[in-house]
Gaussian input, Z-matrix of N, CA and C with variables (Angstrom, degrees):
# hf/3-21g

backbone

0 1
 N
 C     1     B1
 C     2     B2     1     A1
 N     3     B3     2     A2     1     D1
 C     4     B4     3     A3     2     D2
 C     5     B5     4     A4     3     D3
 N     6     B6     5     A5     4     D4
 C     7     B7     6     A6     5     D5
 C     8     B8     7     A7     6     D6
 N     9     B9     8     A8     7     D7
 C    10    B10     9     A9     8     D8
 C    11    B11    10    A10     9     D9
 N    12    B12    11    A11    10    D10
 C    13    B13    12    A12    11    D11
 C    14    B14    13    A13    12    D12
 N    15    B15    14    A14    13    D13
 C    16    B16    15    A15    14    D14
 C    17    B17    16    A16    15    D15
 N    18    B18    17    A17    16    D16
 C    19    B19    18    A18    17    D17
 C    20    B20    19    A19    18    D18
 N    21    B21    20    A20    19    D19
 C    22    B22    21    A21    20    D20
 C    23    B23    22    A22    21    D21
 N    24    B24    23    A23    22    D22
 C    25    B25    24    A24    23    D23
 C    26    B26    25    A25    24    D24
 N    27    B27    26    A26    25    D25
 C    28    B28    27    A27    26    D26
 C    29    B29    28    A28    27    D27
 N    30    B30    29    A29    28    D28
 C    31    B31    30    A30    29    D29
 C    32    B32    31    A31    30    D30
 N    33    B33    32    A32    31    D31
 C    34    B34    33    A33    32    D32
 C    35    B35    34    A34    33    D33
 N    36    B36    35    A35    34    D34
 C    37    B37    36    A36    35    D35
 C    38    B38    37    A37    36    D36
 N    39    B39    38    A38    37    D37
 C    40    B40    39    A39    38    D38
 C    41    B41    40    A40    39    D39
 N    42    B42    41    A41    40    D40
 C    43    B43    42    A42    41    D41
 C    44    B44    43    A43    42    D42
 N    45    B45    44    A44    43    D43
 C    46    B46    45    A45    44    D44
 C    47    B47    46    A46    45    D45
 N    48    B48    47    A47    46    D46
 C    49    B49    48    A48    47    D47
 C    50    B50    49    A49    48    D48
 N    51    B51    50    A50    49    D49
 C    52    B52    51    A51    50    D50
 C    53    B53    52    A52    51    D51
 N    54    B54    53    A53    52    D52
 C    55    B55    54    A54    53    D53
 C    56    B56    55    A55    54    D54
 N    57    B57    56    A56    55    D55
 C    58    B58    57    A57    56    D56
 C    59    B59    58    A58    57    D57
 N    60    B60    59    A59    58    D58
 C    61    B61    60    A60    59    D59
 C    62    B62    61    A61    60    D60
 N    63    B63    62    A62    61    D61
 C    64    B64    63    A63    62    D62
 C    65    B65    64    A64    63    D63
 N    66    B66    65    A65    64    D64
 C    67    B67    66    A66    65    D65
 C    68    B68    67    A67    66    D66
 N    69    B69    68    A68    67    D67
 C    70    B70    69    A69    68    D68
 C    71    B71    70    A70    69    D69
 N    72    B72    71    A71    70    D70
 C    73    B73    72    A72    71    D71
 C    74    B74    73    A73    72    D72
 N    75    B75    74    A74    73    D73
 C    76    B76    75    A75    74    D74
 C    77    B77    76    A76    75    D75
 N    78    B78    77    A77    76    D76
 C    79    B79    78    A78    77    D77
 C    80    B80    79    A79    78    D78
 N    81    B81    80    A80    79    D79
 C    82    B82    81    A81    80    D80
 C    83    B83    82    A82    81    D81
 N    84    B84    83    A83    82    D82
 C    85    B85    84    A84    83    D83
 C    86    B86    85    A85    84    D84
 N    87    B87    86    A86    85    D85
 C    88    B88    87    A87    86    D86
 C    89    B89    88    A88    87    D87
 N    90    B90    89    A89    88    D88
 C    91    B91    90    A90    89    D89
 C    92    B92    91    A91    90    D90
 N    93    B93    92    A92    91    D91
 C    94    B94    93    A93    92    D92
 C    95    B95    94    A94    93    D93
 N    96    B96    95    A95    94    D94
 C    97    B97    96    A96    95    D95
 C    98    B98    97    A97    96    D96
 N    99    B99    98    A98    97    D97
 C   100   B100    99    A99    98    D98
 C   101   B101   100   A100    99    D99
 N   102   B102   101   A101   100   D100
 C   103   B103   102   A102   101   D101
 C   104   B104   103   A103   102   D102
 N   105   B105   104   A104   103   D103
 C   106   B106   105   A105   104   D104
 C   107   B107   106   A106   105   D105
 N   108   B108   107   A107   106   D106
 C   109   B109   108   A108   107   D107
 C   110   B110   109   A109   108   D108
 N   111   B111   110   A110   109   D109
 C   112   B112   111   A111   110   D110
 C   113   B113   112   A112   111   D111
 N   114   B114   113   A113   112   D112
 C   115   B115   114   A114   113   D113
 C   116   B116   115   A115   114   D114
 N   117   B117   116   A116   115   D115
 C   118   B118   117   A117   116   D116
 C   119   B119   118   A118   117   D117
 N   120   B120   119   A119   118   D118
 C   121   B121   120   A120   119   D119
 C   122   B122   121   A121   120   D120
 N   123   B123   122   A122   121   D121
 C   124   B124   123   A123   122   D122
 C   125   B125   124   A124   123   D123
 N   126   B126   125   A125   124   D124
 C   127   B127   126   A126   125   D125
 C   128   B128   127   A127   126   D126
 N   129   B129   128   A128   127   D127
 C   130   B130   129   A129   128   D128
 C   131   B131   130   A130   129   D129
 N   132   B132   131   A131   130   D130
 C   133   B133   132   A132   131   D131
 C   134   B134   133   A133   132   D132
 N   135   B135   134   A134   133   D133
 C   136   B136   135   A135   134   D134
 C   137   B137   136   A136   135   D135
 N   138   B138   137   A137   136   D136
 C   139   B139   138   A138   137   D137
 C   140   B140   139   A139   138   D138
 N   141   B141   140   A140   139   D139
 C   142   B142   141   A141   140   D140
 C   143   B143   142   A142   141   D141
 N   144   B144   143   A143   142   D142
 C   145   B145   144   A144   143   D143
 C   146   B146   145   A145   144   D144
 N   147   B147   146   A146   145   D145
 C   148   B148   147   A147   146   D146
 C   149   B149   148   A148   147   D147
 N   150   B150   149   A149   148   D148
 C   151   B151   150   A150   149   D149
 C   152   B152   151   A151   150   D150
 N   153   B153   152   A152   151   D151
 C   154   B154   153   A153   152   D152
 C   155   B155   154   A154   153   D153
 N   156   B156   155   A155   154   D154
 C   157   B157   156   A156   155   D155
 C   158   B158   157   A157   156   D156
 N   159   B159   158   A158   157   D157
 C   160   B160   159   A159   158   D158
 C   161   B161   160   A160   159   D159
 N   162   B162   161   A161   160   D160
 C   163   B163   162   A162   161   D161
 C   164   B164   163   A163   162   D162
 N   165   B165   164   A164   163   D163
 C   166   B166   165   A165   164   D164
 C   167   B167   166   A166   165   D165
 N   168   B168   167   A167   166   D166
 C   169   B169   168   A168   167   D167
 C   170   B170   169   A169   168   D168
 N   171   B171   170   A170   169   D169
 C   172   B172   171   A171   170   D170
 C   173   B173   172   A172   171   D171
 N   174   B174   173   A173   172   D172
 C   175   B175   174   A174   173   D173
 C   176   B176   175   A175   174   D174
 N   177   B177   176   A176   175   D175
 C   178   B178   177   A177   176   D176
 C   179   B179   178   A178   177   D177
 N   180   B180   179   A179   178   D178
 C   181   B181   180   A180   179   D179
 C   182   B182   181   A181   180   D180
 N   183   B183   182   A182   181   D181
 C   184   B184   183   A183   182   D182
 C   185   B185   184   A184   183   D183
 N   186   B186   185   A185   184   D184
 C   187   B187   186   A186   185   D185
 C   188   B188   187   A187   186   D186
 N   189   B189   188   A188   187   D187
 C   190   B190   189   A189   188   D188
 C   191   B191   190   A190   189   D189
 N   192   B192   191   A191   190   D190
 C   193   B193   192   A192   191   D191
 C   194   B194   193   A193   192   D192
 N   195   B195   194   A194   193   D193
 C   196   B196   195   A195   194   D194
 C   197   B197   196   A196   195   D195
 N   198   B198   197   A197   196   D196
 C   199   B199   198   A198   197   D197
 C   200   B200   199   A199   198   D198
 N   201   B201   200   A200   199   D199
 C   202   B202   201   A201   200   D200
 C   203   B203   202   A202   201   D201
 N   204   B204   203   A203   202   D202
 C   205   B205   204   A204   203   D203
 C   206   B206   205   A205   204   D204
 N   207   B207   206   A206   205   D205
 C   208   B208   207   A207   206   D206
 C   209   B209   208   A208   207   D207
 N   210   B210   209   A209   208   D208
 C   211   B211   210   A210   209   D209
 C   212   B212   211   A211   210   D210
 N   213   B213   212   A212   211   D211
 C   214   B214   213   A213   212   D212
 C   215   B215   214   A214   213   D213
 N   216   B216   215   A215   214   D214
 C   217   B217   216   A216   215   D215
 C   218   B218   217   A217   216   D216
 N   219   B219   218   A218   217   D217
 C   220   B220   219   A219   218   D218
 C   221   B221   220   A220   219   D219
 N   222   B222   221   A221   220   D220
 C   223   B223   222   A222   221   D221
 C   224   B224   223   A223   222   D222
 N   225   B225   224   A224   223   D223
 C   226   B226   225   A225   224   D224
 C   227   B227   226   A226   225   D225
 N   228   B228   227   A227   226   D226
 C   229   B229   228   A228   227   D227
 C   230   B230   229   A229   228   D228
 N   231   B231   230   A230   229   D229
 C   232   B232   231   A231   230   D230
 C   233   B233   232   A232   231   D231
 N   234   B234   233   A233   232   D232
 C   235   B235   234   A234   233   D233
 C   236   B236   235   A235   234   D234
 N   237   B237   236   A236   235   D235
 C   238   B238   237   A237   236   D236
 C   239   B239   238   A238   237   D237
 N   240   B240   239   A239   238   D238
 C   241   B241   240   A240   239   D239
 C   242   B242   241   A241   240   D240
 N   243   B243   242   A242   241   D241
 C   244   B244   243   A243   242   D242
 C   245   B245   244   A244   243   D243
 N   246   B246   245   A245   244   D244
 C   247   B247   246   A246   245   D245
 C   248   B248   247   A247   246   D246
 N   249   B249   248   A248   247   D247
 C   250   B250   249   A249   248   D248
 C   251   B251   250   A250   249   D249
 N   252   B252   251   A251   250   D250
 C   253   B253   252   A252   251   D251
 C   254   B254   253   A253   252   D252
 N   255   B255   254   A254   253   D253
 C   256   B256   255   A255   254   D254
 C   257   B257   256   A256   255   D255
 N   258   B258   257   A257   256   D256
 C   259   B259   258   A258   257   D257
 C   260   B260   259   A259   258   D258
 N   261   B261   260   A260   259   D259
 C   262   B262   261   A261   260   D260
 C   263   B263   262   A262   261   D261
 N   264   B264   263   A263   262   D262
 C   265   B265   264   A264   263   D263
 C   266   B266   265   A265   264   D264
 N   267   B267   266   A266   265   D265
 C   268   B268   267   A267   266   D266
 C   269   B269   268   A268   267   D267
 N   270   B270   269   A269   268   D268
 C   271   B271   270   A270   269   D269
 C   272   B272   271   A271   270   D270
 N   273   B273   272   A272   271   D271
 C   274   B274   273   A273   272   D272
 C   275   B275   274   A274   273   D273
 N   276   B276   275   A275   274   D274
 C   277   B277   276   A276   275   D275
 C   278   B278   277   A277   276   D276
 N   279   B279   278   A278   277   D277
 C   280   B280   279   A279   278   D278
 C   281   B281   280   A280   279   D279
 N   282   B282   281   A281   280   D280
 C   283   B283   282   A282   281   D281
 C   284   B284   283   A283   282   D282
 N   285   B285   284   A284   283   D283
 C   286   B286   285   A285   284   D284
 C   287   B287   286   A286   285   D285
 N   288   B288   287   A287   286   D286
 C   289   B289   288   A288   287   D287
 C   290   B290   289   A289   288   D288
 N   291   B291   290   A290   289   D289
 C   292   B292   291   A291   290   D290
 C   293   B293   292   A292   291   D291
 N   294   B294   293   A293   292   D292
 C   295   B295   294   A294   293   D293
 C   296   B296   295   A295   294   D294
 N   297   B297   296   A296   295   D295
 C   298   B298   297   A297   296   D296
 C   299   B299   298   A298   297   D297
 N   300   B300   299   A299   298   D298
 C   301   B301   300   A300   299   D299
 C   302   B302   301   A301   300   D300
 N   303   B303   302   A302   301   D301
 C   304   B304   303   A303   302   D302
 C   305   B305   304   A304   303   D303
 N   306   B306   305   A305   304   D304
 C   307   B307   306   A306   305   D305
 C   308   B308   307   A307   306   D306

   B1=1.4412
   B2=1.5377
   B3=1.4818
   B4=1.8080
   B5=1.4902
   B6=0.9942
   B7=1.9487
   B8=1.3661
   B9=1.5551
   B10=1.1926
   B11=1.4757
   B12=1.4864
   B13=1.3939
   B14=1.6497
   B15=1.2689
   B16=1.4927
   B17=1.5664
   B18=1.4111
   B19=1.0037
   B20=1.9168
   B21=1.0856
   B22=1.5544
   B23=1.6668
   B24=1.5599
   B25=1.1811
   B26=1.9318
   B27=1.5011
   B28=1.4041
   B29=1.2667
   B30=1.6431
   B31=1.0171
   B32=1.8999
   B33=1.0678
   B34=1.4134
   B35=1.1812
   B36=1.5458
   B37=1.6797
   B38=1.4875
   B39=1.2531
   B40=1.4219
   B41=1.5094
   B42=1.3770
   B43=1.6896
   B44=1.1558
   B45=1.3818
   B46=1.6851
   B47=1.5164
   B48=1.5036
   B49=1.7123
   B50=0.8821
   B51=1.1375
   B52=1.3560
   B53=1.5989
   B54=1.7924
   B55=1.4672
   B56=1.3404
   B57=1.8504
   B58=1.2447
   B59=2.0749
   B60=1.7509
   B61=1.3322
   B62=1.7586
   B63=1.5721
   B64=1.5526
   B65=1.7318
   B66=1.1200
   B67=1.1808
   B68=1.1517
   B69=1.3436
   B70=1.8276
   B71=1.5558
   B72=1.4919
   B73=1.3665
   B74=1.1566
   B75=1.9628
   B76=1.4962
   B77=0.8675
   B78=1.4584
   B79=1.6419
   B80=1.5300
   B81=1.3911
   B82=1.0035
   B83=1.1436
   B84=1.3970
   B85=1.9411
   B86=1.5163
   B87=0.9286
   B88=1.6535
   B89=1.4784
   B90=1.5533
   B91=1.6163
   B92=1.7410
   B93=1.4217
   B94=1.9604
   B95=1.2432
   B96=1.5056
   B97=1.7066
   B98=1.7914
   B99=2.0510
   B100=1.5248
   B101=1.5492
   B102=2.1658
   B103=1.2216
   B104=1.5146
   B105=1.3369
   B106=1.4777
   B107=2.2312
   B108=0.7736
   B109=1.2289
   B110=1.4614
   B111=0.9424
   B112=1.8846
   B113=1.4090
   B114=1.1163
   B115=1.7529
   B116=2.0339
   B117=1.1397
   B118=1.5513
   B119=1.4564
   B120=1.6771
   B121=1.1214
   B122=1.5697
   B123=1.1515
   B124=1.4377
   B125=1.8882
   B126=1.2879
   B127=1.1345
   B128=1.2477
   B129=1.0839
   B130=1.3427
   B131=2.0693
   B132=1.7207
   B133=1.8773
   B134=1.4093
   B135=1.5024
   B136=2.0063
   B137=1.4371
   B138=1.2571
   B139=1.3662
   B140=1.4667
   B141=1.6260
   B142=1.6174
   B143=1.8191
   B144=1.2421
   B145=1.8708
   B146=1.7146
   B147=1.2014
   B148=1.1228
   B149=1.7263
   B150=1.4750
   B151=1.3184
   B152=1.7205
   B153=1.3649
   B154=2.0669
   B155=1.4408
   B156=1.6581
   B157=1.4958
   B158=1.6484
   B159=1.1089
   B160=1.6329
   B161=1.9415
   B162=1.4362
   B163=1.5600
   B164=1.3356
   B165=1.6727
   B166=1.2073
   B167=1.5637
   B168=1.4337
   B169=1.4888
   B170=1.9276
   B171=0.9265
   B172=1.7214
   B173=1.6081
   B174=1.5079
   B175=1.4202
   B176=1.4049
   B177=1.7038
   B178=1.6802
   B179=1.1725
   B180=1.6295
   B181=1.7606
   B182=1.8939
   B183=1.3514
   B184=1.6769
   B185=1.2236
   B186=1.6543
   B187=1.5220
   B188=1.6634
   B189=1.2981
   B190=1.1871
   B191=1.4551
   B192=1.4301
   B193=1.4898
   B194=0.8322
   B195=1.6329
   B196=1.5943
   B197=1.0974
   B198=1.9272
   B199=1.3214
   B200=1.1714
   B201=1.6529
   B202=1.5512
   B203=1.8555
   B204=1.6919
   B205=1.1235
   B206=2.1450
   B207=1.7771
   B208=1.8314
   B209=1.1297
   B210=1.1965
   B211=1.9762
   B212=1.3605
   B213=1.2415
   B214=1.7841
   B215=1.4230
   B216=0.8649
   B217=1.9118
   B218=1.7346
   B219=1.4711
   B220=1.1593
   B221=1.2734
   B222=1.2832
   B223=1.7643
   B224=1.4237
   B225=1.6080
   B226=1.5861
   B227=1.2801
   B228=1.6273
   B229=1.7925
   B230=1.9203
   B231=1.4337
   B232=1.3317
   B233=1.2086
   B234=1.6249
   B235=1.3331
   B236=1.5767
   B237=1.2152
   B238=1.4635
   B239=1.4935
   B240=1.3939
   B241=1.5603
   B242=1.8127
   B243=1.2376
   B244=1.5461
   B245=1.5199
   B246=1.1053
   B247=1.3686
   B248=1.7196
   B249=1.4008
   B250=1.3051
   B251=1.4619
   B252=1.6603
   B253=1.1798
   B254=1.4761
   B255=1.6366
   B256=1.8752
   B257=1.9666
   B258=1.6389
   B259=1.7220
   B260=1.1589
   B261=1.0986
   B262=1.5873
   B263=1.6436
   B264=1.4006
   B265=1.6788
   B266=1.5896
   B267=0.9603
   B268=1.4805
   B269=1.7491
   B270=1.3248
   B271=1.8458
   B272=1.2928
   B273=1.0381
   B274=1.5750
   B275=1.2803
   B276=1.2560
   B277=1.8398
   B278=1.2415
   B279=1.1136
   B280=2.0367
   B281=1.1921
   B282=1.3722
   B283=1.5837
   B284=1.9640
   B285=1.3297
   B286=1.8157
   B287=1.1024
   B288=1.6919
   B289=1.7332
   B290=1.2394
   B291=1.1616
   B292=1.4522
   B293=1.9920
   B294=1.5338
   B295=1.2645
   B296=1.6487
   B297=1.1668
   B298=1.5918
   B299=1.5124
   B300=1.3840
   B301=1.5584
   B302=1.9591
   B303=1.1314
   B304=1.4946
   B305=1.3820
   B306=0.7025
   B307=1.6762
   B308=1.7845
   A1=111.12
   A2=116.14
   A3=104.93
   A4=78.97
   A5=136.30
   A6=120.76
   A7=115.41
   A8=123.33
   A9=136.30
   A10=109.65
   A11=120.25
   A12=126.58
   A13=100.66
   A14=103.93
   A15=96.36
   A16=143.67
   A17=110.15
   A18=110.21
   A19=111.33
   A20=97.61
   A21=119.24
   A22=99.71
   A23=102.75
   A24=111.42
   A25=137.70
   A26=91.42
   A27=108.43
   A28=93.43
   A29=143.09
   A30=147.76
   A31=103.76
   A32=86.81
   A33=113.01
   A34=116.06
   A35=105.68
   A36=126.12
   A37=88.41
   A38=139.95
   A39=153.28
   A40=105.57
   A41=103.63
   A42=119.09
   A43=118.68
   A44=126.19
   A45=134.13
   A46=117.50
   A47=97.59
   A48=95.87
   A49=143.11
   A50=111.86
   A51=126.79
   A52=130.63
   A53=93.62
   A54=103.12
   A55=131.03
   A56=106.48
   A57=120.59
   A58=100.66
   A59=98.81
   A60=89.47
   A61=121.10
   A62=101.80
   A63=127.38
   A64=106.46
   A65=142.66
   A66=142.53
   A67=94.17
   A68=130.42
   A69=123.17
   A70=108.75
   A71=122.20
   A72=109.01
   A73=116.99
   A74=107.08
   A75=115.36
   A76=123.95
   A77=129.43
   A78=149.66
   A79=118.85
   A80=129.58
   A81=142.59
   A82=147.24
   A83=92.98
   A84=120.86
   A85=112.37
   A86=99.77
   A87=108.35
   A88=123.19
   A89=94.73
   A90=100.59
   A91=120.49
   A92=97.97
   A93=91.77
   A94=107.42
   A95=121.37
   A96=104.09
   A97=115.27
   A98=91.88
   A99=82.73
   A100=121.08
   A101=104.35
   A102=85.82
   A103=129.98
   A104=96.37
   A105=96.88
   A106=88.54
   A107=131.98
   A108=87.42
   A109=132.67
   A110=122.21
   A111=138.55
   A112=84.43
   A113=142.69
   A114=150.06
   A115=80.31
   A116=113.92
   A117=139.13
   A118=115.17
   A119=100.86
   A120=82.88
   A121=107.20
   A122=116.75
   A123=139.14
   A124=97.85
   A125=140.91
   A126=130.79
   A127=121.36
   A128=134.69
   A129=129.49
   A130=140.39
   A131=65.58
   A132=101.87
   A133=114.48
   A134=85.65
   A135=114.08
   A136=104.09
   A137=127.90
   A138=115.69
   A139=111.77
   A140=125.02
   A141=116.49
   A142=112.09
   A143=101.32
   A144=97.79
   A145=95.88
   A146=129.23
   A147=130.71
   A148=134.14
   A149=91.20
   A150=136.36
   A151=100.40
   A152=90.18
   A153=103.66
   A154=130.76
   A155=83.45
   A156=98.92
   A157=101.81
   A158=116.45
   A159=117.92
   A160=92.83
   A161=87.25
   A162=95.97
   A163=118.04
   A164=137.67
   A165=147.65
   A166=110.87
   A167=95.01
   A168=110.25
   A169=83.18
   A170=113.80
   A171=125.32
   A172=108.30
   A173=97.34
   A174=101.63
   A175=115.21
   A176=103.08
   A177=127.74
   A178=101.14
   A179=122.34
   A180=132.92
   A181=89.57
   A182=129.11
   A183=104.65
   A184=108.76
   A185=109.69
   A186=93.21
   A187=95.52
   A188=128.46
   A189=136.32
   A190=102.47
   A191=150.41
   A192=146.49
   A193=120.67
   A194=104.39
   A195=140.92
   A196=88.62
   A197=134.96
   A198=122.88
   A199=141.28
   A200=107.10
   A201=121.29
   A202=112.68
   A203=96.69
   A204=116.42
   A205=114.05
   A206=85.56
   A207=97.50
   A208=85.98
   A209=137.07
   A210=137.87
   A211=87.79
   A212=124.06
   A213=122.21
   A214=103.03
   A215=142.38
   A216=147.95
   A217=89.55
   A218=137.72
   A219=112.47
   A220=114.20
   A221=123.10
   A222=138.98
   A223=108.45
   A224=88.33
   A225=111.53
   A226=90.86
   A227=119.18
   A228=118.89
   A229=113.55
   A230=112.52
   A231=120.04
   A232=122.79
   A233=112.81
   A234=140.70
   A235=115.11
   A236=104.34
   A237=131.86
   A238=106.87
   A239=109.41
   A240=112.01
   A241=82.49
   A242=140.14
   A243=111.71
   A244=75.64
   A245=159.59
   A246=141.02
   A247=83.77
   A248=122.79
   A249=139.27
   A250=122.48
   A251=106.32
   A252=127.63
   A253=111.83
   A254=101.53
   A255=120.42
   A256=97.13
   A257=107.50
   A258=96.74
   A259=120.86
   A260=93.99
   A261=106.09
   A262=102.06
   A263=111.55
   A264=114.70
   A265=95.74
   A266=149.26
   A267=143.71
   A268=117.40
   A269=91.00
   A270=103.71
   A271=84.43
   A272=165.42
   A273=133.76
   A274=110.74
   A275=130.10
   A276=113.28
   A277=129.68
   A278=104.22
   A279=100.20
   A280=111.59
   A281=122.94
   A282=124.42
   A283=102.79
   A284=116.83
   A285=99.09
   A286=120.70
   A287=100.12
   A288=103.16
   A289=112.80
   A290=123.89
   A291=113.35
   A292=106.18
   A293=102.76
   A294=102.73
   A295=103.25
   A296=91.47
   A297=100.92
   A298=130.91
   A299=106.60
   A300=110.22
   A301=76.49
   A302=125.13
   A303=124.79
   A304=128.40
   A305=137.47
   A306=138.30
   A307=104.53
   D1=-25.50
   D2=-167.75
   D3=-93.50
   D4=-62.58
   D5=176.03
   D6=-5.81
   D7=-54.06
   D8=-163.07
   D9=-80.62
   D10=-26.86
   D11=177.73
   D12=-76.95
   D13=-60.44
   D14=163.93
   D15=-37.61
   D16=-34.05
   D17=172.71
   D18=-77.64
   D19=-60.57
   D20=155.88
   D21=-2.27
   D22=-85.84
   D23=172.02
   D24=-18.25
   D25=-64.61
   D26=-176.16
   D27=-73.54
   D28=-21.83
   D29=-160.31
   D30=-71.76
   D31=-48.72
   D32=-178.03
   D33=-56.35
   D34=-49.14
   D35=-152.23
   D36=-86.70
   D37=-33.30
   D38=-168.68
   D39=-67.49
   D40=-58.45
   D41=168.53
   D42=-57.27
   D43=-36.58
   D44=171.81
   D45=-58.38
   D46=-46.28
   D47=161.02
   D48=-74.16
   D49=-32.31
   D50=172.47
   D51=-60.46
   D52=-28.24
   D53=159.81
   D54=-85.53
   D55=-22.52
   D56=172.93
   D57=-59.31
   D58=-48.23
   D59=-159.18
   D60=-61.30
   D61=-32.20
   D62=169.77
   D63=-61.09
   D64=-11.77
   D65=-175.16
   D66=-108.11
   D67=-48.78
   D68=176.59
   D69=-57.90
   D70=-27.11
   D71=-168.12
   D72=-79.68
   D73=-22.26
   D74=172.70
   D75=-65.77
   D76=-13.22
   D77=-136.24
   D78=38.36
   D79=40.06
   D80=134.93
   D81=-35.32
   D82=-23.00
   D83=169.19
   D84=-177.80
   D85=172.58
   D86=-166.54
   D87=-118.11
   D88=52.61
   D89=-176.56
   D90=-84.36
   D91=-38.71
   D92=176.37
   D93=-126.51
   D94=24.16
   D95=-177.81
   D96=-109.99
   D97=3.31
   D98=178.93
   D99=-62.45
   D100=-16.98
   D101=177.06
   D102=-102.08
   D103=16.12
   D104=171.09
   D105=-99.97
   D106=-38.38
   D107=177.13
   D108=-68.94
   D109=-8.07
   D110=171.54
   D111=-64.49
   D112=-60.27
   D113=-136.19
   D114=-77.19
   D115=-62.74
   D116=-176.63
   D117=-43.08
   D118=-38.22
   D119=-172.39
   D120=-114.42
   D121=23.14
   D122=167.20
   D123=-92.93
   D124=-63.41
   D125=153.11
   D126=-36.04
   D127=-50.75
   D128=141.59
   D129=6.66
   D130=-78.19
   D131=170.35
   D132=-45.53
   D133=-63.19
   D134=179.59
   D135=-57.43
   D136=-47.19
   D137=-165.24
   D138=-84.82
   D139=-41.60
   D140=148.30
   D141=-25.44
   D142=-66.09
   D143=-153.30
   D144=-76.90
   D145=-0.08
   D146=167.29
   D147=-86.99
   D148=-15.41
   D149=-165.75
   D150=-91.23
   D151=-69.08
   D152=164.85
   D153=-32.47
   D154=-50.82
   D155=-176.36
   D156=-73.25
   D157=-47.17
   D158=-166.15
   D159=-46.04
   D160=-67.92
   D161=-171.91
   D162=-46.63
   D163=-18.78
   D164=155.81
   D165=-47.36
   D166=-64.48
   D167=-153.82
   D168=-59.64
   D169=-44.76
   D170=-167.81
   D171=-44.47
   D172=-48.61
   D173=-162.60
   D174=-72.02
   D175=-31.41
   D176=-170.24
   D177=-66.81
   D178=-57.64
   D179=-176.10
   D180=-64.77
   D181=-6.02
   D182=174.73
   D183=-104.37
   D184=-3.52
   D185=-173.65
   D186=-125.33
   D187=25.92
   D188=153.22
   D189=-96.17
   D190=-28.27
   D191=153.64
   D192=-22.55
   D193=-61.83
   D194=-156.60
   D195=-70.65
   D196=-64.66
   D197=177.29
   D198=-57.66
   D199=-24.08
   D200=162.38
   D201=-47.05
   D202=-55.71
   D203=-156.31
   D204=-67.21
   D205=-13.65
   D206=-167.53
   D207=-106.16
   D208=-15.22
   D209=173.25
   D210=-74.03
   D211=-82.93
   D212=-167.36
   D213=-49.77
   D214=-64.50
   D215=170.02
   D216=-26.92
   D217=-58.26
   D218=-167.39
   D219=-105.74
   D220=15.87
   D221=163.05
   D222=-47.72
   D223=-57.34
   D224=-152.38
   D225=-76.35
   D226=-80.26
   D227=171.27
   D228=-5.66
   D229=-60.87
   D230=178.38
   D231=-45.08
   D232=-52.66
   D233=168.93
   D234=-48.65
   D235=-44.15
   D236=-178.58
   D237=-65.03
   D238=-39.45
   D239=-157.44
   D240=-103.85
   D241=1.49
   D242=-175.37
   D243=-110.50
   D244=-24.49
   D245=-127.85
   D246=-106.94
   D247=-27.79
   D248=171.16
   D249=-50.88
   D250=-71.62
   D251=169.12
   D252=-36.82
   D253=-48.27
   D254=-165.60
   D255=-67.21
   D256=-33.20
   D257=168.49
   D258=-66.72
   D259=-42.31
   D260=-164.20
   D261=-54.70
   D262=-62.42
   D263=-168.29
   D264=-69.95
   D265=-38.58
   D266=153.47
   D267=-16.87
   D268=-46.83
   D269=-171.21
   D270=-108.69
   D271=-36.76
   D272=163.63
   D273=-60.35
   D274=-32.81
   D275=152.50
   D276=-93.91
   D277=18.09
   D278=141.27
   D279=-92.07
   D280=-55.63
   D281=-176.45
   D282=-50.97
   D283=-20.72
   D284=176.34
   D285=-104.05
   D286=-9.55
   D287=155.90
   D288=-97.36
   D289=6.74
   D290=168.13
   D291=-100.30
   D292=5.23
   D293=-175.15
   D294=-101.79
   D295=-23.97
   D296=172.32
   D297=-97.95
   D298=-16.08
   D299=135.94
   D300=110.93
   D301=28.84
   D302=163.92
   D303=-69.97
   D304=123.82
   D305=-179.35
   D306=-97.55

């Protein structure tokens, strides 16, 4: 007979948790999720400073473009301005061989 109270017992004690644990999952109370929210809010943490960094790395690869893109913008300009110069002094020596009567 005390076997049977015993079992009884744990029987009980089994059921007590089990409702405790089913009431924590609802958030009904706050018996096992403080440590998943500590866990949460450490993922949390990580995903901000992970977040930062993305947006770093983001901004750096846009403003290294931008510098690619104002290097090539003044490549070409340069290119632009000798290929210019190269007419220009071209036709100032025709116009002094044409002043000097050169063929």
């Amino acid at each position: 007979m005390h076997f049977i109270k015993i079992i009884d017992w744990c029987f009980l004690f089994l059921i007590a948790f089990a409702l405790l644990n089913v009431l924590d999952r609802l958030g009904m109370i706050d018996l096992f999720s403080g440590i998943d929210r500590r866990i949460t809010a450490k993922e949390r943490q990580v995903r901000r400073q992970n977040a930062r960094r993305a947006a770093a790395e983001q901004a750096t690869a846009e403003k290294n473009q931008h510098e690619a893109e104002r290097r090539a913008a003044e490549k070409k300009e340069s290119a632009r301005m000798s290929r210019l110069n190269d007419m220009a002094s071209l036709r100032a020596l025709e116009r002094a061989d044409d002043q000097h009567g050169v063929d």
